[in-house]
C-alpha positions, 0 to 999 in steps of 0.5 A: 664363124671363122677361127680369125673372126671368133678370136675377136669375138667378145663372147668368146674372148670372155668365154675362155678369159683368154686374153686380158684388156690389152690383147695378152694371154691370160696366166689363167688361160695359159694354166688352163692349157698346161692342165689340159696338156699334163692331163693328155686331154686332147678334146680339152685343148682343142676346145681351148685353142680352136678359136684363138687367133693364130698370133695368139697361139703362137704367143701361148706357144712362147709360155709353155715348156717344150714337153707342154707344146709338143702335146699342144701341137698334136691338137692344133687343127690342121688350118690353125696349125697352118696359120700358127707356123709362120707365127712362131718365133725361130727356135720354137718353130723348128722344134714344132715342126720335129713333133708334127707328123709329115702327112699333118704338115703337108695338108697344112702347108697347102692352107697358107700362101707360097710365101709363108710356106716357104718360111716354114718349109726352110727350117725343115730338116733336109730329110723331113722336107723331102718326104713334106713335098712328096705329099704335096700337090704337084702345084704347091710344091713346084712353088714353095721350091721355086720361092726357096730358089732365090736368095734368103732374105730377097725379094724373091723369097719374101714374095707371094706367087699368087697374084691377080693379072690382066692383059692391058686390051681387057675392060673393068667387066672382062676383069670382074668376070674374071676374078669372081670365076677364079673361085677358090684359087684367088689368091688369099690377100691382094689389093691390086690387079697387075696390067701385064703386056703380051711378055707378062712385064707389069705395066701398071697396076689398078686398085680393087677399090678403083676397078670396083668403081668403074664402069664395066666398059672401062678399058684397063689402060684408061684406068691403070696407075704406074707400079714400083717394081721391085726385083726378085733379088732385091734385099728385104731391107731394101724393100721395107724402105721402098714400101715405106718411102712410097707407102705402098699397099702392095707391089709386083716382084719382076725376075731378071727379064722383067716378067711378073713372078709375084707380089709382096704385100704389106703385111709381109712388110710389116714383119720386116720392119719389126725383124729389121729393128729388133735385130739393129736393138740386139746388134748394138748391144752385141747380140745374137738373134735371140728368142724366146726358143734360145737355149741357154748354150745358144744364147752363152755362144751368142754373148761370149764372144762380144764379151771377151772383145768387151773385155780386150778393151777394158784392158786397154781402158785399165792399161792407160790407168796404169801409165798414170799410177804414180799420179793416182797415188798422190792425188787419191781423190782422182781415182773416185772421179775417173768413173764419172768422166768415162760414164758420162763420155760413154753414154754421150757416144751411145746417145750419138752412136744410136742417132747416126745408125738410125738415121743410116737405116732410114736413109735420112744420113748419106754422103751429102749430108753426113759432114753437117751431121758430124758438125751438129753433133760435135756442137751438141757434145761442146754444148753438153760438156760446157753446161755440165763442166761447170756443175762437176766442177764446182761440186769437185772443189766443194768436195774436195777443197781441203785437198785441191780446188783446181780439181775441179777445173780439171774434171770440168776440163776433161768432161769436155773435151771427152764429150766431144771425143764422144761425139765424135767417135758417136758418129765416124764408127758407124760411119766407117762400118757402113762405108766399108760395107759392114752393118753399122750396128753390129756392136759399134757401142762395145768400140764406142764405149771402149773408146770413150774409156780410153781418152777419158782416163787419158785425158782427165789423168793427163790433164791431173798430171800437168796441172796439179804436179 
C-alpha cells in the first residue's frame, strides 16, 4: 500500500486517531508526535508519520514548535520528505530545509516533479543549493536549474518539464507503445498527449481518455483537438484565469519560439488560485504575506508600516473635527453621532471596495463596463442612505428632542450623502490602482476607510453648522 492510499485507509486513520471527521489532525495525534519527539524515539515517529499523507504532515509541521519539527524531519522517509516540501508553508520550509542534511535533500528531490523541485530548491541557501545539485543526477539537475532560469511567478517556473509528446504522422497504437515503454521515466501526472510538428511546436493535444478509446490504426492528426498554449513568461495570475476561463485540465508551456518546453497541470493551478486569493485577503487589510512560520518581527515589520499610513490618516479625520470645534462645543450631542456617520460610510466603501477588486480579479470589470459599475454602485449607496437616513433620523430626534429635533435631518442628511461618497471612493481606488498599473488590493481599504472619515465628520459637521447655528 503506498504512503498517499493508506492516508485514506480508514483502518489506518483509526489506527493512529490521526485525523478527525473533517479531514484534520487530531490534538491527540499531535500529542502523540510531541512525546515521541522530546523522548528522541525516532522508530516511534516514523510509525506515526509514515502513512500520513504529505498535506498532513505538512499541517502537523504548522502545530509544532521549531525544536519539535527539527527532530520530526530527521525521521521523515526520504519519499515522504519529498512530497512534504512543496507542502510547507514558506517560513516552515525554509527552516526545515537548514535541519535536512544535503545528501537527504538531494535523494529526495529527485522523487518529486522538475516543478515542484524547483520550489523547494529556490528557498535554499546560495551555499546549500550548490552542494544539494552536486549531488543530483546530471538530468535532474539540468532541469531544476532551467526551471529557476525563468522569472518567479511565470509560466516558466510553474511548469513541469516532464511531459508526453508525439509526432502528428505517429497512430493511437505507435503512441501506446510508446508511453507503456517509457517505463519509470513517465512523467508522475499527465492528462493529455501533445502532437508536435518536426520544430516540437505543439499542434495540438489528444486526452488519455480519447487516445484509450480509439482504435490503434487511428492516426494522431485525425484525433487531436486544438490546445491553449500558454508562454513560458506568461504571469502565474494570468495563467489561473486562462485554465479557469477555458477549464482546462492541462496545458503546453511553449518558449519565445514556440517550442514545446513543458506542461502546467491543474493541480498547480489550484495552488495558485488559493495563493492568489489568500494573498488579495491580506493585501486589503494591509498585510504581509503571512504564515504560520512568521515570527513575530517578521509579522511587526509586516504591519507597522500600514499602521503608521492608518494612523497619518486619522490625523487628518481628527484635523477636519478640529476645524468644526467651536460647533461641537455648542451642540455636544454632535460628538456621540459623528461615529456613526463615518462607521456606517466606512464599512459601505469596504463593501463597494471589496465588490470591484474582486470583479478586477476575475476580469469581469474592464473599461467597457467599469462607467455602469460606477453608476450601480452610486445608486445602491443612494438607495442604502435613503433607506437608513430615515431610521437615524428619526431615532436622533427621539433621542435628543429636548436639545434639537432638526438633528436628526441632519444626521439623516450626512448618511447619504456620505454613502454616496463611499460608493464612489469604493469603487475609483481600486480602479485608479489598477489603471496605473498597481494591485488593487493592496490596502485600498486604509484609503477607503481614511476617506470615508474625511467627508463624513465634514459633511455631517458642516451641515450641523449651517443648519442648526
Amino acid at each position: 500500500m503506498s504512503e498517499r492510499t493508506a492516508a485514506l485507509d480508514p483502518d489506518v486513520i483509526e489506527d493512529h486517531e490521526a485525523l478527525d471527521d473533517d479531514y484534520v489532525l487530531t490534538a491527540a495525534f499531535v500529542e502523540k508526535v510531541v512525546d515521541a519527539a522530546d523522548d528522541g524515539d525516532g522508530m516511534r515517529l516514523r510509525s506515526l508519520l509514515e502513512d500520513l499523507h504529505p498535506a498532513d504532515v505538512a499541517d502537523l509541521m504548522g502545530f509544532l514548535t521549531a525544536e519539535h519539527r527539527a527532530v520530526v524531519v530527521l525521521w521523515l522517509p526520504p519519499e515522504l520528505l519529498a512530497d512534504t516540501l512543496p507542502e510547507l508553508d514558506d517560513g516552515i520550509r525554509e527552516e526545515v530545509l537548514e535541519r535536512v542534511p544535503n545528501a537527504t535533500l538531494a535523494e529526495a528531490l529527485q522523487e518529486l516533479d522538475s516543478d515542484d523541485a524547483a520550489a523547494v530548491v529556490e528557498d535554499l541557501e546560495d551555499d546549500q543549493r550548490e552542494k544539494v545539485l552536486a549531488a543530483m543526477p546530471a538530468t535532474d539537475r539540468a532541469a531544476i536549474e532551467s526551471s529557476l532560469g525563468y522569472a518567479e511567478d511565470t509560466a516558466g517556473r510553474l511548469m513541469q518539464r516532464e511531459v508526453m509528446a508525439a509526432p502528428q504522422f505517429w497512430t493511437v497504437g505507435d503512441t501506446i507503445d510508446h508511453v507503456r515503454a517509457q517505463g519509470e521515466d513517465l512523467p508522475e501526472l499527465f492528462f493529455d498527449i501533445y502532437v508536435v510538428d518536426p520544430l516540437n511546436r505543439p499542434v495540438g493535444g489528444i486526452p488519455i481518455s480519447g487516445l484509450l478509446r480509439a482504435a490503434r490504426s487511428v492516426k494522431l492528426s485525425d484525433l487531436m483537438e486544438p490546445v491553449n498554449e500558454i508562454a513560458a513568461d506568461t504571469d502565474q495570475e494570468e495563467v489561473a484565469y486562462v485554465f479557469e476561463k477555458y477549464h482546462l485540465i492541462s496545458a503546453p508551456v511553449v518558449d519565445a519560439a514556440g517550442r514545446l518546453v513543458g506542461q502546467i497541470t491543474v493541480d498547480d493551478i489550484v495552488n495558485i488560485i488559493q495563493e492568489e486569493n489568500r494573498e488579495d485577503i491580506l493585501r486589503l487589510a494591509g498585510v504581509a504575506d503571512e504564515d504560520r512560520g512568521s515570527s513575530v518581527p517578521e509579522i511587526v515589520r509586516s504591519r507597522v508600516p500600514w499602521l503608521a499610513i492608518n494612523l497619518f490618516t486619522a490625523v487628518i479625520g481628527a484635523s477636519v473635527i478640529g476645524v468644526f470645534e467651536g460647533t461641537i462645543q455648542q451642540i455636544v450631542a454632535l460628538a456621540v453621532l459623528m461615529p456613526i456617520v463615518s462607521a456606517i460610510g466606512g464599512n459601505a466603501g469596504t463593501q463597494a471596495l471589496t465588490v470591484t477588486v474582486r470583479a478586477l480579479a476575475t476580469r469581469e470589470l474592464n473599461s467597457s463596463n467599469a462607467p455602469r459599475t460606477f453608476m450601480r454602485e452610486l445608486v445602491v449607496g443612494l438607495a442604502n442612505g435613503l433607506i437608513l437616513a430615515p431610521l437615524i433620523g428619526l431615532a436622533t430626534a427621539l433621542w435628543f428632542r429636548d436639545e434639537n429635533w432638526m438633528i436628526g435631518v441632519v444626521i439623516g442628511t450626512a448618511m447619504v450623502l456620505n454613502l454616496i461618497v463611499a460608493a464612489t471612493i469604493g469603487v475609483l481606488t481600486p480602479l485608479t490602482l489598477s489603471k496605473l498599473k498597481f494591485d488593487p488590493a493592496v490596502s485600498s481599504a486604509v484609503f477607503v476607510t481614511a476617506t470615508t472619515d474625511f467627508f463624513g465628520f465634514l459633511i455631517f459637521l458642516g451641515l450641523a453648522t449651517v443648519v442648526l447655528l
